[in-house]
Backbone bond lengths (Angstrom), bond angles and torsions (degrees), N, CA, C in turn:
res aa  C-N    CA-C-N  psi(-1)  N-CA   C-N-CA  omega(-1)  CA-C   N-CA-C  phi
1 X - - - 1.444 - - 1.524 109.15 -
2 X 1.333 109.03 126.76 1.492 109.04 169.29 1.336 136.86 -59.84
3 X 1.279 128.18 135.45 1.396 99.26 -174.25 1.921 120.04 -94.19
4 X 0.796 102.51 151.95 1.666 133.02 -175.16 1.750 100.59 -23.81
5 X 1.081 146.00 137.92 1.222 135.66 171.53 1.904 106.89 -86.40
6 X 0.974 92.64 123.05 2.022 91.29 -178.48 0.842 131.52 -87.65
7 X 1.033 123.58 170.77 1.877 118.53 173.57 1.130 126.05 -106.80
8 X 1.548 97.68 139.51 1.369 119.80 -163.08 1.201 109.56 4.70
9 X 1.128 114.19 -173.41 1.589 141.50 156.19 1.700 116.07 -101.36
10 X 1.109 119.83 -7.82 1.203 137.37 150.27 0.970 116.93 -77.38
11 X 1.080 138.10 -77.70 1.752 138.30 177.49 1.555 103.15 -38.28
12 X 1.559 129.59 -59.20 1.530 136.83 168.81 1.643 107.11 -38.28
13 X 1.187 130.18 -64.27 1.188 141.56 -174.19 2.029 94.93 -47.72
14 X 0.796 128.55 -29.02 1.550 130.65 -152.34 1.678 81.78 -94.39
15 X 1.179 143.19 -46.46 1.384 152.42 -122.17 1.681 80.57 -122.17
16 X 1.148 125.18 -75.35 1.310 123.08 -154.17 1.853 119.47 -134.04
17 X 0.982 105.98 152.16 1.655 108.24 174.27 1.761 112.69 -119.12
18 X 1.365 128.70 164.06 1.321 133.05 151.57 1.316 123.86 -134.86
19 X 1.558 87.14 147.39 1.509 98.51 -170.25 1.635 91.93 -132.53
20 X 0.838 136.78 -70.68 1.359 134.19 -170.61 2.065 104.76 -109.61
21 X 1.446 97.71 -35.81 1.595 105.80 -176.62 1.665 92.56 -136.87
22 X 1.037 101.06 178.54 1.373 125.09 171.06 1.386 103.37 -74.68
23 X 1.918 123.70 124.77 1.426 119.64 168.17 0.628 106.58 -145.51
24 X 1.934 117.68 151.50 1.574 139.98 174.16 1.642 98.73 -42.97
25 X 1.383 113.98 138.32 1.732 128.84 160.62 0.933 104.92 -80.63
26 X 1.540 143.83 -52.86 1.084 170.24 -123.58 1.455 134.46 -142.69
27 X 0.625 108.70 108.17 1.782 114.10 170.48 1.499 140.31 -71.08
28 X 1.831 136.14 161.48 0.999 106.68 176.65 1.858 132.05 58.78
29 X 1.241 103.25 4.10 1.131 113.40 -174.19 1.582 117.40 -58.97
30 X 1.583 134.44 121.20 1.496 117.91 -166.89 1.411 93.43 -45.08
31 X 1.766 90.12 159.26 1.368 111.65 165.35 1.934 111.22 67.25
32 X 0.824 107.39 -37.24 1.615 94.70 160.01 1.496 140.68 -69.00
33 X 1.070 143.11 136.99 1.205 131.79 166.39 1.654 129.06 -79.01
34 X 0.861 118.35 145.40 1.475 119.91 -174.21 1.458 107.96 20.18
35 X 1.050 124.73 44.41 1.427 117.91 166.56 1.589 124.97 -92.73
36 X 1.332 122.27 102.57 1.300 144.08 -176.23 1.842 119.53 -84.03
37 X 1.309 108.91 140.63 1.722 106.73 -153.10 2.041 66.53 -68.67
38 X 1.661 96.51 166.47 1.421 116.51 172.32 1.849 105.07 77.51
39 X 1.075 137.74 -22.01 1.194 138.77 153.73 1.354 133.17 -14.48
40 X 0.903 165.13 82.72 1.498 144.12 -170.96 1.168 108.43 -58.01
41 X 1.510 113.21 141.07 1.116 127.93 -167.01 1.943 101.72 -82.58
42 X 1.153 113.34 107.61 1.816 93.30 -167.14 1.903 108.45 -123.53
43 X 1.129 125.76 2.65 1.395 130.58 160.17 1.390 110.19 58.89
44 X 1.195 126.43 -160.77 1.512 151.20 -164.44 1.362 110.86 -116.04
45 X 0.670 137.12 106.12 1.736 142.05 157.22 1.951 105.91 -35.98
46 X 1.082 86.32 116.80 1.539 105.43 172.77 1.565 121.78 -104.40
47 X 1.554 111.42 -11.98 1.287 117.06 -141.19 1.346 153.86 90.45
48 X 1.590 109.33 134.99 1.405 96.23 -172.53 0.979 139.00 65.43
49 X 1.865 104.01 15.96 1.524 130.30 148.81 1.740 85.66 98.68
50 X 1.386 140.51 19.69 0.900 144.03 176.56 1.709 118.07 -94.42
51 X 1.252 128.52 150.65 1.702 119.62 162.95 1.564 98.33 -126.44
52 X 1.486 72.82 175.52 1.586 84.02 171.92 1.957 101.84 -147.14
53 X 1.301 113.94 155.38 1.518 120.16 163.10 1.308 112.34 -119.21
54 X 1.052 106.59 -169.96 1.875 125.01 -170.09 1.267 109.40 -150.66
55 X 1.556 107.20 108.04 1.836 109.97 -170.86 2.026 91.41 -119.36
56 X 1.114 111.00 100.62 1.399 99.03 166.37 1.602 97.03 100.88
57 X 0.910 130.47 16.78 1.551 121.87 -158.45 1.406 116.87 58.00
58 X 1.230 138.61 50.53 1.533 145.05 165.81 1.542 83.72 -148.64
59 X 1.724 89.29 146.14 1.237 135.25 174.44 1.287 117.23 -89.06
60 X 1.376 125.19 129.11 1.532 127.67 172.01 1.263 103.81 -160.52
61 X 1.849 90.73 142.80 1.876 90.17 160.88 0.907 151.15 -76.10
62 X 0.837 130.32 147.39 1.564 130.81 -154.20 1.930 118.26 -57.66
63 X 1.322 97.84 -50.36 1.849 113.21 154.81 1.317 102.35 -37.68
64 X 1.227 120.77 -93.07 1.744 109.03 -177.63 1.567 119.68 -24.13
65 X 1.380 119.74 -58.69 1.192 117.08 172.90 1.569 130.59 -27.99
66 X 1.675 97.90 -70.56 1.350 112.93 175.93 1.624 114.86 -47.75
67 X 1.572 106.51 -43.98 1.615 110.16 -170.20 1.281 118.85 -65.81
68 X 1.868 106.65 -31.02 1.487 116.06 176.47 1.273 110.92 -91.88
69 X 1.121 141.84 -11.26 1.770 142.58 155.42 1.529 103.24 -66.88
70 X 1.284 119.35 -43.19 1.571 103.29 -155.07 1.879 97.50 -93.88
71 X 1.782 122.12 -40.73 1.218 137.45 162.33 1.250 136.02 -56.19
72 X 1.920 103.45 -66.43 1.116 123.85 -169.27 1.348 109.54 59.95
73 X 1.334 121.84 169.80 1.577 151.01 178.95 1.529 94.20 69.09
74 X 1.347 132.52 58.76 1.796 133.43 158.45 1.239 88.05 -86.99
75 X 1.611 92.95 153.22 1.463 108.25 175.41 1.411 82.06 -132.06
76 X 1.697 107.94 167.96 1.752 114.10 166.48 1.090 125.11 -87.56
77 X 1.089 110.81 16.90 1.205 116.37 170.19 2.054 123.76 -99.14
78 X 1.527 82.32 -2.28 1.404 115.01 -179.83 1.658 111.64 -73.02
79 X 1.429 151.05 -170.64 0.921 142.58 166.13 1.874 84.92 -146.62
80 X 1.588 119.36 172.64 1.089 132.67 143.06 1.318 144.21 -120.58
81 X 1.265 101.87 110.82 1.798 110.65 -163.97 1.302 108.62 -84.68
82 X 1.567 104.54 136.61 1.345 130.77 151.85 1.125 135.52 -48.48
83 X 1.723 141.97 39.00 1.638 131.39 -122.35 1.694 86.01 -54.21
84 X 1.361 124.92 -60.70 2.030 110.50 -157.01 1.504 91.10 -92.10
85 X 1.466 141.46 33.15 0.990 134.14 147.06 1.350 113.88 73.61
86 X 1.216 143.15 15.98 1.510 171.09 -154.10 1.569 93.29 -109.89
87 X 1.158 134.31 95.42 1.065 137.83 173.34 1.513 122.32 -66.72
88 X 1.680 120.25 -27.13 1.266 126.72 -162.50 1.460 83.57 -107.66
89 X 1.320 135.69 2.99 1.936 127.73 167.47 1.912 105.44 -81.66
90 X 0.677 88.63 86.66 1.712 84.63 -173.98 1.917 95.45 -109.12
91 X 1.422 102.60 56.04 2.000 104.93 170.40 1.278 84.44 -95.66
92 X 1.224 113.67 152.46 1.856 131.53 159.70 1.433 107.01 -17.63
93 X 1.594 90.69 -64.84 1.580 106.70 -143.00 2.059 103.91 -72.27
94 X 1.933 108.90 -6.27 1.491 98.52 165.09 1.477 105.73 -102.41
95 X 1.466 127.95 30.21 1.811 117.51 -167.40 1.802 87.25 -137.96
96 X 1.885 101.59 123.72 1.023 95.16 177.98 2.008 88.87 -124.52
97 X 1.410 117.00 -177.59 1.316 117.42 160.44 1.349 105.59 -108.75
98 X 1.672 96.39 142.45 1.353 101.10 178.04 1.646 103.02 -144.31
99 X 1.252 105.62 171.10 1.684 97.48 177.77 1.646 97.43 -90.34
100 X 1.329 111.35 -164.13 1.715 125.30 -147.62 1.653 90.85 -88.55
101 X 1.215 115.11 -28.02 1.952 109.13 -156.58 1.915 88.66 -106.55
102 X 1.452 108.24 -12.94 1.714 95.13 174.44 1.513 105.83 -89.23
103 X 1.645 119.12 -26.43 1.546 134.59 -164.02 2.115 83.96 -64.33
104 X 1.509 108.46 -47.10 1.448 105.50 -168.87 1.250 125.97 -57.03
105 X 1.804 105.15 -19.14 1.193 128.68 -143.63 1.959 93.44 -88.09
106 X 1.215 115.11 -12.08 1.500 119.44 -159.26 1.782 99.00 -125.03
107 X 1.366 116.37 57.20 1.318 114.63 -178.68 1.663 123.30 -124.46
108 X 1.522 105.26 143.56 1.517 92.10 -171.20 1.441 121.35 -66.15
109 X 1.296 115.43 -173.80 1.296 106.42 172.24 1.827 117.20 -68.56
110 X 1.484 120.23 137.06 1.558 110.90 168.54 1.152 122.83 -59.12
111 X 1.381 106.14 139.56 1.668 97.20 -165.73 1.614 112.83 -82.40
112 X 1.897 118.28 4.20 1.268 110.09 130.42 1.274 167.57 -82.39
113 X 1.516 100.77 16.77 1.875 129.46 175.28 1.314 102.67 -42.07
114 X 0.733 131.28 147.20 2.014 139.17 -172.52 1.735 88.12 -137.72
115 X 1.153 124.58 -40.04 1.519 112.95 178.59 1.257 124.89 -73.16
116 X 1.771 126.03 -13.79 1.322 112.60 -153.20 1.540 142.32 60.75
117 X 1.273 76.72 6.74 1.595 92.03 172.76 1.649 124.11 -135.84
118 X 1.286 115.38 118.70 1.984 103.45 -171.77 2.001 107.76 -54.65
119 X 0.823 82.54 168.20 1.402 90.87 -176.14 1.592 144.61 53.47
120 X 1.926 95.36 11.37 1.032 99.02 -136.79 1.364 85.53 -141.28
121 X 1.693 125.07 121.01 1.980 123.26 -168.22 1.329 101.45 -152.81
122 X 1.378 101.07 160.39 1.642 116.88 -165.69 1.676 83.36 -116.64
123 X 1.417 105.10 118.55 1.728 122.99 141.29 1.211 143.50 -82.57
124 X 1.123 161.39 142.65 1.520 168.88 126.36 1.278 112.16 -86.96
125 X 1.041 118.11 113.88 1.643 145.08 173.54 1.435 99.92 -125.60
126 X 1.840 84.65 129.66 2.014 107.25 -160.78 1.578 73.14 -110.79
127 X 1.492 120.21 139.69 1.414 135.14 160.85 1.424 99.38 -117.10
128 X 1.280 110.84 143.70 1.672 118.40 156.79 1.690 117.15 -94.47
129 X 1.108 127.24 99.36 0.730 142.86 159.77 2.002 127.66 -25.49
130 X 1.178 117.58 117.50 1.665 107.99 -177.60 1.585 100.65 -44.72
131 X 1.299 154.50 -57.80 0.924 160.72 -172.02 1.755 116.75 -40.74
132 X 1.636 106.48 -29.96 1.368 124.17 -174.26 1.528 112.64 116.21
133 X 0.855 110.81 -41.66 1.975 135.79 -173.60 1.338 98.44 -44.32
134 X 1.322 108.92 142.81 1.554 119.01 163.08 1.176 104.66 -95.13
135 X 1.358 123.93 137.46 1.363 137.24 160.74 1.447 115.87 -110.97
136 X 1.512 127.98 127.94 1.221 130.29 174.81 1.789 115.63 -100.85
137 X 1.223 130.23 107.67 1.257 121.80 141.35 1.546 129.94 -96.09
138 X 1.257 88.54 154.61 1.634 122.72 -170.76 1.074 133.03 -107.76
139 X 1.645 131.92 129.35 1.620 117.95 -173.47 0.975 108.91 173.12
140 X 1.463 132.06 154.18 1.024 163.24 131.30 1.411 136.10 -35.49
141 X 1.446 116.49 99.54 1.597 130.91 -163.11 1.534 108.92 -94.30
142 X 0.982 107.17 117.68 1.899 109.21 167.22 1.475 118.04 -103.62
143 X 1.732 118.71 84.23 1.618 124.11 -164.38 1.221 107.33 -96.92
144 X 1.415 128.84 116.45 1.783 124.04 179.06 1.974 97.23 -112.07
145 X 1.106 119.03 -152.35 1.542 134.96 155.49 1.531 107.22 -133.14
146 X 1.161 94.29 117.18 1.925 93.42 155.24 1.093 116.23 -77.79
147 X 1.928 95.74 163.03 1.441 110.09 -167.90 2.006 116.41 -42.17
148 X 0.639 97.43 8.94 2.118 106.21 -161.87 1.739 82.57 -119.25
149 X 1.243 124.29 13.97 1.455 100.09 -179.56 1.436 118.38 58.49
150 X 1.301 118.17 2.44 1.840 107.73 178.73 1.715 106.67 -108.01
151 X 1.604 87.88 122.71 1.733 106.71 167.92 1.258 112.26 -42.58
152 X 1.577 91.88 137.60 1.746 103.02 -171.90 1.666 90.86 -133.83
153 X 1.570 115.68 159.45 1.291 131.24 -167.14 1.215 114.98 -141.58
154 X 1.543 119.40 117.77 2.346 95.85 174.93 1.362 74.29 -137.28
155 X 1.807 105.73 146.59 1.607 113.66 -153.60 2.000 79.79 -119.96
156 X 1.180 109.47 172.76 1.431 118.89 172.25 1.441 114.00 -167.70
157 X 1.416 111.55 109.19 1.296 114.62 -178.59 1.167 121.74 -69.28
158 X 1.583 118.27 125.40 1.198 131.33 143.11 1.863 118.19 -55.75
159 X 0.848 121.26 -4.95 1.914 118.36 165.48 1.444 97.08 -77.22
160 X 1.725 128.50 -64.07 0.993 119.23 -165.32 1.671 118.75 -70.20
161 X 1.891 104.24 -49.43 1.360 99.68 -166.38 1.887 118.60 -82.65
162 X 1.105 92.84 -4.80 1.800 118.96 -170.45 1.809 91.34 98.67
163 X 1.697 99.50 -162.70 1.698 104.09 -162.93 1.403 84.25 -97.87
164 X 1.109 123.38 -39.42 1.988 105.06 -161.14 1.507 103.39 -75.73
165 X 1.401 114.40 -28.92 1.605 99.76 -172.21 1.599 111.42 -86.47
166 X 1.404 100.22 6.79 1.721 95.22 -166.86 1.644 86.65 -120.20
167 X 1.044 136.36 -2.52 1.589 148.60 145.51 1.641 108.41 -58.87
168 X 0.921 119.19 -57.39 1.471 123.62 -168.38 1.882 102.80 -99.06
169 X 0.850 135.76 -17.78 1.270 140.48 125.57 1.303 140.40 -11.73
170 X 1.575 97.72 -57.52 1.636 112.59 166.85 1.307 119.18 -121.39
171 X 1.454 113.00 24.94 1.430 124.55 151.60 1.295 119.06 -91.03
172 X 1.514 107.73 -41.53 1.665 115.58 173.40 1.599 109.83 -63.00
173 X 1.260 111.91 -24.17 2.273 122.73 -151.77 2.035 69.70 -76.42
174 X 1.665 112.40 -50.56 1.390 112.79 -140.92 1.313 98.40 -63.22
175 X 1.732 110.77 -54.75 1.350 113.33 167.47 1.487 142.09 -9.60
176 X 1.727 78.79 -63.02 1.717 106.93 178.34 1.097 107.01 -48.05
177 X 1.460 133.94 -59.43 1.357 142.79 -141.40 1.661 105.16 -96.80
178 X 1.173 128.09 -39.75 1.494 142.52 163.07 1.857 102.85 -46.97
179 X 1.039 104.09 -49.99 1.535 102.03 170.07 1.348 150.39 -70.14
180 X 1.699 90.45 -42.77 1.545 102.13 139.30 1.658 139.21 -56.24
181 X 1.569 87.18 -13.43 1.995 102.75 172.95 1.199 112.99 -74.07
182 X 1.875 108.94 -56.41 1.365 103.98 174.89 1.448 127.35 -81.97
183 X 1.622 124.37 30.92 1.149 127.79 -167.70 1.607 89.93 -116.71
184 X 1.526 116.64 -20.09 1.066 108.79 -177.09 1.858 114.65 -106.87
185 X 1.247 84.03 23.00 1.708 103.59 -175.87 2.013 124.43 82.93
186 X 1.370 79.54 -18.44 1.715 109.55 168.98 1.388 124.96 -54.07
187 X 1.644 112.99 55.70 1.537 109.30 -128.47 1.681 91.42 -93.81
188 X 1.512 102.14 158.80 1.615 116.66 171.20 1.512 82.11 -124.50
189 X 1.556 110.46 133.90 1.227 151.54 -176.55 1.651 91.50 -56.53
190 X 1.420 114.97 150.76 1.815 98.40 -172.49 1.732 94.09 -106.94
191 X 0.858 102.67 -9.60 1.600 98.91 155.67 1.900 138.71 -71.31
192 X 1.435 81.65 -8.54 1.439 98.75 -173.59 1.492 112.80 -59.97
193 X 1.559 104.67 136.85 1.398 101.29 169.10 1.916 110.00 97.02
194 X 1.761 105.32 -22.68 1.518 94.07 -158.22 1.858 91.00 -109.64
């Protein structure tokens, strides 16, 4: 779902100020309850350490808010990043804008990694063989995104190299290529993955 296009940073500025958090200017404001100028502005829990408010009858999160009061010029096409990934830190100085494939670029590890390593998975692919026979290979995948956002793959067998060298194989390939991203400004967050 896209998000909501907001208002101004002018219109925000009229509604709220920051100093340490996002706060009401204003008081009594229709449609609010007890909301007093100096207030922190503190919303609804949406999830996932996220809020949301309601200015006008539209919904928005609360991150956007702060970024377009204290920044301005978000577009929705924008995302808002977490730099240490702390969802309930919503100070300026951890919310940056980023587009959708850099927002990806700053993620923890999945909490289904079996390798311990981001980007980085052990396969088994069962072939049937013309003969009838199952054959199993084994290996080690090193998956990043290039700058174009398109998934990239370099596989390394564990049959040929054994499992640890074809583990560390496509940790180093992943390395390689993550570095060459941020050399080309194509940055993966250096937190990524941990």
């Amino acid at each position: 779902m896209r998000p909501l296009e907001l208002p101004s940073q002018e219109e925000l500025l009229e509604l709220f100020y920051y100093d340490d958090c996002l706060r009401w200017r204003v008081d009594n404001k229709t449609g609010m309850r007890n909301v007093k100028a100096g207030d922190i502005v503190s919303g609804s829990d949406i999830g996932g350490g996220y809020k949301k408010i309601i200015l006008n009858g539209k919904q928005y999160v609360l991150t956007r808010l702060i970024y377009q009061t204290v920044k301005g010029n978000l577009t929705p096409d924008l995302f808002i990043d977490h730099i240490n990934r702390d969802t309930s830190d919503n100070s300026i100085e951890n919310l940056r804008a980023v587009t959708p494939k850099h927002n990806s670029r700053n993620q923890k590890k999945r909490s289904n990694n079996t390798t311990g390593t981001t980007g980085v998975r052990f396969e088994v692919e069962i072939r049937i063989g013309k003969d009838g026979a199952e054959y199993r290979y084994q290996r080690y995948c090193a998956r990043w995104n290039d700058k174009e956002g398109k998934r990239k793959v370099k596989r390394f067998s564990a049959d040929k190299y054994g499992k640890d060298q074809a583990f560390n194989m496509a940790c180093d390939y992943r390395y390689k290529m993550i570095q060459s991203l941020k050399d080309t400004e194509e940055w993966y967050d250096d937190s990524h993955g941990k």
